[in-house]
C-alpha positions as CSV (number, residue, x, y, z in Angstrom):
1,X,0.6,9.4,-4.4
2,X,-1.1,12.4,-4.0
3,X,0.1,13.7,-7.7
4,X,-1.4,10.6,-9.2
5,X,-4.8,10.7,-7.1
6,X,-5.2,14.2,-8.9
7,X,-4.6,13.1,-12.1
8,X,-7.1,10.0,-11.5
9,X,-9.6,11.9,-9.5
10,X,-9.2,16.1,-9.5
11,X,-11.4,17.6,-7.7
12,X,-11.9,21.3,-7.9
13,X,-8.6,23.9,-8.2
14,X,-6.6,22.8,-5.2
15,X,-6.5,18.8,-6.4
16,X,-5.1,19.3,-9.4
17,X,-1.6,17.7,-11.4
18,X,0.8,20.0,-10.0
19,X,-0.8,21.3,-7.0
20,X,-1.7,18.3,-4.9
21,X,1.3,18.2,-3.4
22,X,1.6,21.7,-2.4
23,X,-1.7,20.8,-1.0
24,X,-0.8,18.0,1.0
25,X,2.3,20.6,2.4
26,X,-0.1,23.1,3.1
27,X,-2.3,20.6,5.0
28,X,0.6,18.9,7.3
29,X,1.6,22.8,7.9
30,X,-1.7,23.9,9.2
31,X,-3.5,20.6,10.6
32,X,-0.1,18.5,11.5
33,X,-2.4,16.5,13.8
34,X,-4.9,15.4,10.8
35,X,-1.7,15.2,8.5
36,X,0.2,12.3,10.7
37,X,-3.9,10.7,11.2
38,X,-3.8,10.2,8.1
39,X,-0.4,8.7,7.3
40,X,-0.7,6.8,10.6
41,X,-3.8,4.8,8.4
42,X,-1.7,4.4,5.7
43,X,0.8,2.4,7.7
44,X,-1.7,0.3,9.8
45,X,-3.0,-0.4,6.3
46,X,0.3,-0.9,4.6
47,X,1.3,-3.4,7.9
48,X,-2.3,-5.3,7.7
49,X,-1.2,-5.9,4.4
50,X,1.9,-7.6,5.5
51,X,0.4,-9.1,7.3
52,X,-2.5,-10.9,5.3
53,X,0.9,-11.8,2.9
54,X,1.9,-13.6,6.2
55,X,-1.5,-15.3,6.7
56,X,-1.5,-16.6,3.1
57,X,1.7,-17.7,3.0
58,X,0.7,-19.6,6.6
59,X,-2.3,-20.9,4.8
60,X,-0.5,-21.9,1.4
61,X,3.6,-22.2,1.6
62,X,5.3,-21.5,-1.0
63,X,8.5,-23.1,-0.5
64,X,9.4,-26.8,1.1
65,X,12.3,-28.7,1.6
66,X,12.9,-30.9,-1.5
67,X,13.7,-34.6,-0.2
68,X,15.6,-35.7,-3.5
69,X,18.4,-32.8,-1.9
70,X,19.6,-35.2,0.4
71,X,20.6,-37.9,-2.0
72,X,21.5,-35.8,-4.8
73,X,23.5,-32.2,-4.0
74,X,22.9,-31.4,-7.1
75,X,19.4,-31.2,-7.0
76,X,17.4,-28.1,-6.0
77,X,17.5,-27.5,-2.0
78,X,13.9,-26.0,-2.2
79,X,11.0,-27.0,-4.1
80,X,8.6,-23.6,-4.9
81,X,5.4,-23.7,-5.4
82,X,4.7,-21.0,-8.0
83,X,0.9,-20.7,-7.6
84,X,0.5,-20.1,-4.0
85,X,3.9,-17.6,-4.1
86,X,1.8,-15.3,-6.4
87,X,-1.5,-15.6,-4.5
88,X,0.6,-14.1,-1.9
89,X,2.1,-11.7,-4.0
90,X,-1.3,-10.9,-5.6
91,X,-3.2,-10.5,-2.2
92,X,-0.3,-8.5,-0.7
93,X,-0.4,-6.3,-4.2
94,X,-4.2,-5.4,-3.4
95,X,-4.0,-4.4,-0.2
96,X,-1.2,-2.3,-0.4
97,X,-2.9,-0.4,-3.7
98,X,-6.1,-0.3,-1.3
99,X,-3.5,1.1,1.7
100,X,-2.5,4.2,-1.3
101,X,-5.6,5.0,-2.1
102,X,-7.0,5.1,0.9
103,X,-4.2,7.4,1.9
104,X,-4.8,9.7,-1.5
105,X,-8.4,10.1,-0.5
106,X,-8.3,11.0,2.5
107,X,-5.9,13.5,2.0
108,X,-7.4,14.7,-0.8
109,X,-11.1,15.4,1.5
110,X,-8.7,17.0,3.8
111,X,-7.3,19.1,1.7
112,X,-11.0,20.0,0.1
113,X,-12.1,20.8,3.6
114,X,-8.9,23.0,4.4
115,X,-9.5,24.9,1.1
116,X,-13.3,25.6,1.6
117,X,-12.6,26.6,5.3
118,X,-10.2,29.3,3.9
């Protein structure tokens, strides 16, 4: 994430294409503590994500048993509800993308404040 945050956003000669990463290596080698911060965010963010695909999916199922099964074998076991499967989707999509850059920014001010400090 951190190669495409440069190439969205660079910022200055040490977030560029190509050195962001070496960067972000430099960064976990001399502030580990700030490093793991940061990637601890990203999961909270990445599991609150999860989690609001849970809360939707709560909210508006997307699969139910279908009745006609019983009587019929042939027919379909589940009946799926298209729309509220890619609200979820959609919902879970934006907050992980949110979760990344979140991540990619804050590394990328760390990584600012590392290189002016030098």
């Amino acid at each position: 994430m951190p190669e495409v945050s440069a190439k969205v956003a660079p910022a200055g000669p040490h977030w560029l294409p190509g050195r962001a990463r070496a960067r972000v290596r430099a960064l976990r080698r001399e502030s580990r503590r700030t490093y793991f911060w940061r990637l601890g965010e990203f999961v909270a963010l990445y599991i609150a994500a999860q989690g609001v695909g849970g809360l939707i999916a709560w909210l508006l199922p997307h699969v139910a048993d279908n009745p006609a099964h019983a009587a019929d074998p042939t027919a379909s076991a589940w009946i799926i509800d298209y729309p509220n499967y890619a609200a979820q989707a959609g919902a879970m999509y934006v907050c992980i993308c949110f979760a990344l850059a979140w991540y990619a920014t804050r590394l990328r001010a760390d990584s600012s404040r590392a290189h002016r400090s030098c």
